[in-house]
N, C-alpha and C positions, 0 to 999 in steps of 0.2 A: 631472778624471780623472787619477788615476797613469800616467805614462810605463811602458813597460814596463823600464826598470832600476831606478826608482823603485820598482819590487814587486817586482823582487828579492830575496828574503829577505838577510839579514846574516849570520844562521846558520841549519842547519836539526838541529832535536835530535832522534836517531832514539830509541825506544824498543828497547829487546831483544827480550827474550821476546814471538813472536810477530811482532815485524819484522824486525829481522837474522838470529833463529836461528829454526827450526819447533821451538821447545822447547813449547810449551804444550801439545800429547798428553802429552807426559810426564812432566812436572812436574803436571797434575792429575789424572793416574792414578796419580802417587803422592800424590798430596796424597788422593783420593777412598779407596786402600786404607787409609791412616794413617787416616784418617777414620772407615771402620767399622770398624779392629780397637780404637778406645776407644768404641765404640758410639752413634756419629753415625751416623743412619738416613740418608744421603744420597748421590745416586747422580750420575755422572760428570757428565752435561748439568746436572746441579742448579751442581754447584758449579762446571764453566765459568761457567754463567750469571750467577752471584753473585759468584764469586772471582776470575776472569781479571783481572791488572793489579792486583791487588790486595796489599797486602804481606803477609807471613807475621802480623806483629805482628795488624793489622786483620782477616786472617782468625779468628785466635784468641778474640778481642775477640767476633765475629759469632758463632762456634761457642759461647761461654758463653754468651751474652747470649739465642740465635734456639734453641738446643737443648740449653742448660741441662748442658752439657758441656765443665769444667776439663781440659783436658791434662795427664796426668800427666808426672811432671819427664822431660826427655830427647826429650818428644814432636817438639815444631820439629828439633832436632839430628840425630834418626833420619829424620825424611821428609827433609832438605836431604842427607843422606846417602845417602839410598838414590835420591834425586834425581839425585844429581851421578854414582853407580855407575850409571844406566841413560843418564846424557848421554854416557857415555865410551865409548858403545857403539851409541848410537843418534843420538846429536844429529847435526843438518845445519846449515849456513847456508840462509838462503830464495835462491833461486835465482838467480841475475844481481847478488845483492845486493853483492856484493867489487865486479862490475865497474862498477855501478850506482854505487859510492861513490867509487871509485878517480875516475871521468869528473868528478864532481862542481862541483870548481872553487870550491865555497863551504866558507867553515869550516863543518866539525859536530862534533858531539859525540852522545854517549850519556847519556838521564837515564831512570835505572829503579829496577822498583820492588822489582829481583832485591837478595838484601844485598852486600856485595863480591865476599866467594871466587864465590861462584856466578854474578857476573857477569863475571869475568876470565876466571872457568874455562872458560866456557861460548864467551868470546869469542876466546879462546887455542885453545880446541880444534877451531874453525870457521876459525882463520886468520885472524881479520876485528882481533882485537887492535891491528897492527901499522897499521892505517886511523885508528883511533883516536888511538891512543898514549895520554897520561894524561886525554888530554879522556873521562873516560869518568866519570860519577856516579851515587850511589844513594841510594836512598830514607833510605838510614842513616847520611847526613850530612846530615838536616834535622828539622826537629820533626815535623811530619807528611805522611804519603805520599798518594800520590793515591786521590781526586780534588780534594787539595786543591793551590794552583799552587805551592807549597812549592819541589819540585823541580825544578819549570822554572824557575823565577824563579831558583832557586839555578844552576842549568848557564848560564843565559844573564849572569848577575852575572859567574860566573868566564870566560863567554868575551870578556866585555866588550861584550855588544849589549843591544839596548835589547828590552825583550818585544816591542812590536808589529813588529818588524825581522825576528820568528824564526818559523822554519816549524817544526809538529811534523811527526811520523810515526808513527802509535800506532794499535794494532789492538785495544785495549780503550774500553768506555764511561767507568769512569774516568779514564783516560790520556788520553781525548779532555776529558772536564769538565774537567780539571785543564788542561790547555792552554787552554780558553777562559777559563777563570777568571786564568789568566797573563797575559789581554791577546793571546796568540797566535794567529795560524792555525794552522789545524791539516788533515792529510789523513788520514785513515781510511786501513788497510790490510787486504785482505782475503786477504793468497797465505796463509795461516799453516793448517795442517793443522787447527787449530781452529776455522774459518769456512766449513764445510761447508752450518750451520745457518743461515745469512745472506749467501751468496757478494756481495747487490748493497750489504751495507753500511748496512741502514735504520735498526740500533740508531744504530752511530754517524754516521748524520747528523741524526737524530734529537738525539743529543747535542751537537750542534755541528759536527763537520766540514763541513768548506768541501767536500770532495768524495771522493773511494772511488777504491783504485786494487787493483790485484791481482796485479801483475806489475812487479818492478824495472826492466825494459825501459822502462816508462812512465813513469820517475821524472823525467826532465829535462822530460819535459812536466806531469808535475806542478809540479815546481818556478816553467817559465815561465808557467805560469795560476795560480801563489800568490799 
């Protein structure tokens, strides 16, 4: 049996959207209005369910493929903009989450599946940027995004740890496969204004998490039972 410094994680890589910031209300309520004004019959809880964690590119991919509907030119550029106009207004950080990271004591980092601007801007306008610093990455420095381990594998390369060393923190199904397929632990998050529909967490333990938390307050004891 592992000692308990021995499980200590090495690093632990937080996802964004939906764990540092409660951005996922509003990013797929604009992703779900962009949706029907090109005549995608689909309604909010559809595409949480399908697209949460999921990147823009792969979402588009799913929209031709499942509904037989090409996005006309401009479409991705208009919802990330109309996206990023309603975060400048509404975004939060999840609760306790600055103090939560600040106590920490372990390297981390950020690997998401948000593209750049959207993920600095997002992290710049919650304050939580300057926790980071450059250790922050995105889906859109790797071939492909989750749920495949691409991006994890890539954040834990540049922090210099080993996959089985790293903790995630991810409040999607994919972001949770994509950590197990990395080799990593991983803990399921439920604070995110989008987890009304599951508060105990069953999709992602179902996909692999080690365990469900819902409150940043809880975090160091996540950490010491990783």
């Amino acid at each position: 049996m592992l000692d308990a410094h021995a499980r200590t994680p090495a690093l632990v890589i937080f996802d964004c959207d939906g764990v540092l910031v409660d951005s996922e209300p509003l990013s797929l309520a604009c992703l779900t209005a962009g949706l029907n004004r090109i005549g995608v019959g689909i309604t909010f809880e559809t595409v949480r369910a399908r697209f949460t964690g999921t990147s823009m590119v792969s979402i588009m991919e799913h929209v031709a493929h499942d509904y037989g509907v090409t996005a006309p030119p401009g479409f991705v550029d208009t919802v990330k903009a109309e996206t990023l106009a309603l975060f400048d207004t509404e975004l939060r950080a999840m609760r306790g989450v600055a103090e939560a990271v600040s106590a920490l004591g372990l390297p981390a980092c950020v690997a998401s599946s948000s593209d750049p601007v959207r993920l600095r801007h997002s992290l710049g306008l919650t304050g939580l940027l300057p926790l980071f610093g450059e250790h922050v990455f995105s889906s859109a420095q790797v071939a492909r995004g989750k749920p495949f381990p691409d991006l994890f594998l890539f954040a834990a390369e540049r922090m210099g740890a080993a996959p089985e060393s790293c903790l995630v923190i991810e409040d999607s199904v994919p972001g949770v496969t994509a950590a197990r397929h990395a080799g990593m632990r991983v803990a399921g998050f439920t604070g995110g204004g989008h987890w009304g529909h599951d508060p105990a967490g069953a999709d992602l333990l179902r996909a692999g998490a080690d365990r469900v938390f819902s409150d940043f307050a809880d975090l160091a004891g996540v950490i010491a039972g990783a």
